[in-house]
N, C-alpha and C positions, 0 to 999 in steps of 0.2 A: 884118209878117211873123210867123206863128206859126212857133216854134223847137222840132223834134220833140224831143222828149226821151229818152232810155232810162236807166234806173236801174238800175243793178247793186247789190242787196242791199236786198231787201222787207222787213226786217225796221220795228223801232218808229218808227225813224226815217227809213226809207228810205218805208215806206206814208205817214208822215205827207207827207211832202216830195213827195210822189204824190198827196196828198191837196188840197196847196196850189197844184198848178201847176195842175192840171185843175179846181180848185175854186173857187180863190180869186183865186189872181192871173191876170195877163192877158200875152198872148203866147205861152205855151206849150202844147204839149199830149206825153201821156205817149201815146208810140207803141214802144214796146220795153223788157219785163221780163226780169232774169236773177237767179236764187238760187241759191246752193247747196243750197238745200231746192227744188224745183220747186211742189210744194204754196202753197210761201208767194207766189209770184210768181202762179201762176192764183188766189190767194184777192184779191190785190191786183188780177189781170184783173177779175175778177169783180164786186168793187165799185165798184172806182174806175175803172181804163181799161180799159173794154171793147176798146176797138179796137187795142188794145197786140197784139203779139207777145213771147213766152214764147221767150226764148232759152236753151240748154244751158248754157251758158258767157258770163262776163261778155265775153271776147276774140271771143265772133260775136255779140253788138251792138252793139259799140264798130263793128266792121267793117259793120253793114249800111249799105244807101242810104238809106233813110230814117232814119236819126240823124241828128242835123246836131249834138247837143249830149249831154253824159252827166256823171249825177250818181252818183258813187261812196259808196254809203252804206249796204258791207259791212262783212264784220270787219278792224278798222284792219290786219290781217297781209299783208291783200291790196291796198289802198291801191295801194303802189307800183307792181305791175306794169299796174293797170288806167288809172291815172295814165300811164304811161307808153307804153300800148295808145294812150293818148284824143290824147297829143302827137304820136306815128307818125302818127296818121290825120292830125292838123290839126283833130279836132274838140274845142271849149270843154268844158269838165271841170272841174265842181263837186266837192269831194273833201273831206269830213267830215273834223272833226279826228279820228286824226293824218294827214297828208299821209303819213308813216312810220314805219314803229314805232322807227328809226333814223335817227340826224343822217346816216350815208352815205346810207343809201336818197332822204333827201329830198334830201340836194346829190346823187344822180343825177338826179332830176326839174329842180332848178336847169339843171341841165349840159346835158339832154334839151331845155329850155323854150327857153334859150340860145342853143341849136346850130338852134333851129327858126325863132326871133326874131323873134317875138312871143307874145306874154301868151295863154298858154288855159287857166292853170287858176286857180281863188279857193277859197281853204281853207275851211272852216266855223267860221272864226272871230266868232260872230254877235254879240256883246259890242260889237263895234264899230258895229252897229247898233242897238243898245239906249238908245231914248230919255235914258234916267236916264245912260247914260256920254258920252255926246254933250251934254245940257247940263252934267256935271261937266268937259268936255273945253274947251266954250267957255269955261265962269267960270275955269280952269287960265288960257284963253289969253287972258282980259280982266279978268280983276280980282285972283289972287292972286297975282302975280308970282312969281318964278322958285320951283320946287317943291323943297324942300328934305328933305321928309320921303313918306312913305306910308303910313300903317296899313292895313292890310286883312283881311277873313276870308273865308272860304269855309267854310259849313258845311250836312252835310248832316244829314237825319237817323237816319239808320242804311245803313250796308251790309252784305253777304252774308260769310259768313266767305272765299268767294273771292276776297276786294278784299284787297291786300296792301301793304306799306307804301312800294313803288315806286309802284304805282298813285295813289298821294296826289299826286306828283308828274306822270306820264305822262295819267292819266285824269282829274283835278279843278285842279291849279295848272296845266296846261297855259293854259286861260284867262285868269288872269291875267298869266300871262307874256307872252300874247304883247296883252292890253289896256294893260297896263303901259306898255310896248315904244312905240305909241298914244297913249296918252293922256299922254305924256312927250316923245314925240318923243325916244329917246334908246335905247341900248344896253345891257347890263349887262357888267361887267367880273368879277362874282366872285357867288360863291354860299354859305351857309352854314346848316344845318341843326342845330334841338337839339331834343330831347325834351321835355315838362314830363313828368307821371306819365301814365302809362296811363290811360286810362278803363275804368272798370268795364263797358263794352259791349264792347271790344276784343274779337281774341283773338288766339291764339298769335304768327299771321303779320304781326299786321297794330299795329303803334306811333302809337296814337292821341291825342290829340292829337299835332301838330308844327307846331314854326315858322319859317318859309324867309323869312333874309335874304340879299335882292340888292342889290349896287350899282351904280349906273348909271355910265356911262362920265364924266358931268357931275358926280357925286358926291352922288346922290341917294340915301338907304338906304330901302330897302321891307321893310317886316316885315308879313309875312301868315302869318294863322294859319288853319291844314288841322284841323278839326274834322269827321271824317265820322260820327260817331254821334253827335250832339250831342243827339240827340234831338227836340229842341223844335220841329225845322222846316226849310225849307229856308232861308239867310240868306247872302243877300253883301253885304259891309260893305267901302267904300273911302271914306278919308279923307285929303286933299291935304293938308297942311302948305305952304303957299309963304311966300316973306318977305312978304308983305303980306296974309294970309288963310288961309282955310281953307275949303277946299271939300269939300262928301260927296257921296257918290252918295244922291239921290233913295231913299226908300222906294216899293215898289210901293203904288200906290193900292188903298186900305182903308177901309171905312166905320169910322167910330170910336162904338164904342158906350158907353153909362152903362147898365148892365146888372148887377143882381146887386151894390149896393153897389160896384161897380167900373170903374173909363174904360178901355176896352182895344178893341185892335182884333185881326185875324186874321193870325198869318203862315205865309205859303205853305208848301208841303210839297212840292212837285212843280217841278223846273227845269225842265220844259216848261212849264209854267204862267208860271214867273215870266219867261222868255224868249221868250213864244208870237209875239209882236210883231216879236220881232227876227227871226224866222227867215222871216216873210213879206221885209221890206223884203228881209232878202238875199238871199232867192230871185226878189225881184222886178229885184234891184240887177243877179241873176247871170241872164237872162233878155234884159234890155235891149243889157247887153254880148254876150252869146251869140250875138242877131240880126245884131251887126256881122263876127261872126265872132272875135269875142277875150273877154277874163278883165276881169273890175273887183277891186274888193275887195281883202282877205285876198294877197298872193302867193304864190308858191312861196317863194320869198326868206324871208317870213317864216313859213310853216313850219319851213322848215329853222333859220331864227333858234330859233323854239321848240324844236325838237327840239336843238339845240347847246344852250339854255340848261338845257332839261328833263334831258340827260345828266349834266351839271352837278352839277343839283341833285339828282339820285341818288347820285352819289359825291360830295356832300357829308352824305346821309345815313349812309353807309356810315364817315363818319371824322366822329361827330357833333362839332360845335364847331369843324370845322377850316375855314378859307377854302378854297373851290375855285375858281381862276381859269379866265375864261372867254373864249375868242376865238375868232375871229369869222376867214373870208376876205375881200376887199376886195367889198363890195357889187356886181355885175355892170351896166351901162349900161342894162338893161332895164328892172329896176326901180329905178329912178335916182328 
């Protein structure tokens, strides 16, 4: 069965992921464009799905006959209502992170998914499919025994003076919270944020470096550090502490050269580069499931987990140094 598709929001991500189902993977094809810019939807006609139809509005694609499936990958503001367009109709609904710019707006997609009972929509959480976290996930679950500790970083390098010091939280640790989450099998209970100094790239709005301690319901602490001007590159770094090991996450494959008096290899600049792999698997993952008529992956559930943990960790930047506790509603039998 090929699974028609329609994409609401042609932008960098939405043309790329337009780019993958018609190009690359198997079982889909893109038959329905919607923008808020019109322009940018007939340029993705144009290249990529000729045979697509160019809709007004994301709400009259979701509704045509020919959709059977829809990938929401507009501005995260409108998330919710298209998300919740995609569960009305009954049709499968792929939906970038965030699922909501809000922990309510996404327990109404929980509530929505719930009341319709069964699975249509998988978050863009694509971490989870990234070779390098899936063997640091197995060596977690077969060689380093119970996970005691976490280091981790996320850096980028540089953003616009519009990136602000929420956004560190909502826009960049959102991935890790909810790989975390994953690669622990476990919940967080509390949150806590401190500053080191500014970096000289900052500016006014934006508190750069910071570092977000979580801890897990099992009493795991994770300390990840949010460097988005780092400059040097783009860089995610996670390291397991368990009682019997230590596991890392894989470096991305790199030729390593003796060049210039010096052994050094290349690091990436670009998280589409460094994630390009992962974002096939799950649009293949979300494809496969979409034909049967339901959701794999990522759930609503744990969107919303992210989005509860992510609010968290913005009022614990807001009271830097102080614990913010964190809880949770009883898990729903869905995603059980």
């Amino acid at each position: 069965m090929t699974v028609r598709i329609g994409v609401i929001g042609t932008g960098a991500i939405g043309r790329d992921h337009a780019r993958r189902i018609n190009q690359v993977l198997a079982g889909g094809k893109i038959v329905a464009l919607s923008d808020v810019n019109p322009a940018s939807a007939e340029a993705v006609k144009a290249d990529i799905a000729p045979d697509a139809t160019v809709y007004a509005t994301g709400e009259e694609l979701i509704a045509a006959a020919d959709v059977d499936a829809v990938l929401v990958t507009s501005w995260g503001a409108t998330h919710e209502q298209y998300v919740l367009a995609a569960i009305a109709a009954g049709k499968p609904c792929f939906c970038e992170k965030p699922l909501a710019t809000t922990a309510t707006g996404a327990k109404r997609i929980v509530d929505a998914e719930v009341a319709f009972g069964r699975r249509l929509v998988q978050v863009g959480f694509m971490r989870r499919y990234d070779a390098g976290y899936v063997a640091l996930k197995q060596a977690i679950e077969t060689h380093t025994g119970a996970p005691v500790m976490v280091h981790a970083a996320h850096r980028n390098p540089a953003v616009t003076e519009a990136y602000t010091t929420p956004m560190a939280i909502h826009d960049t640790l959102i991935h890790e919270i909810d790989v975390f989450r994953w690669l622990l099998e476990d919940d967080y209970v509390s949150a806590r944020v401190t500053f080191p100094r500014t970096c000289a790239r900052s500016h006014a709005k934006l508190r750069d470096p910071q570092i977000v301690t979580l801890t897990t319901a099992k009493g795991v602490v994770i300390n990840t550090e949010i460097f988005v001007n780092c400059h040097y590159g783009y860089d995610i770094q996670c390291e397991v502490v368990g009682e019997d090991g230590v596991a890392s996450l894989p470096e991305p494959m790199a030729v390593q050269m003796r060049l210039g008096a010096k052994l050094q290899n290349s690091i990436l600049t670009d998280w589409k580069d460094r994630f390009v792999a992962s974002y096939d698997v799950e649009l293949q993952d979300f494809l496969k499931a979409a034909a049967e008529g339901t959701a794999s992956g990522p759930t609503s559930w744990d969107g919303y987990m992210a989005a509860v943990t992510a609010d968290a960790c913005v009022a614990a930047q807001d009271d830097e140094g102080a614990t913010v506790a964190i809880s949770y509603p009883s898990r729903p039998a869905l995603y059980a």
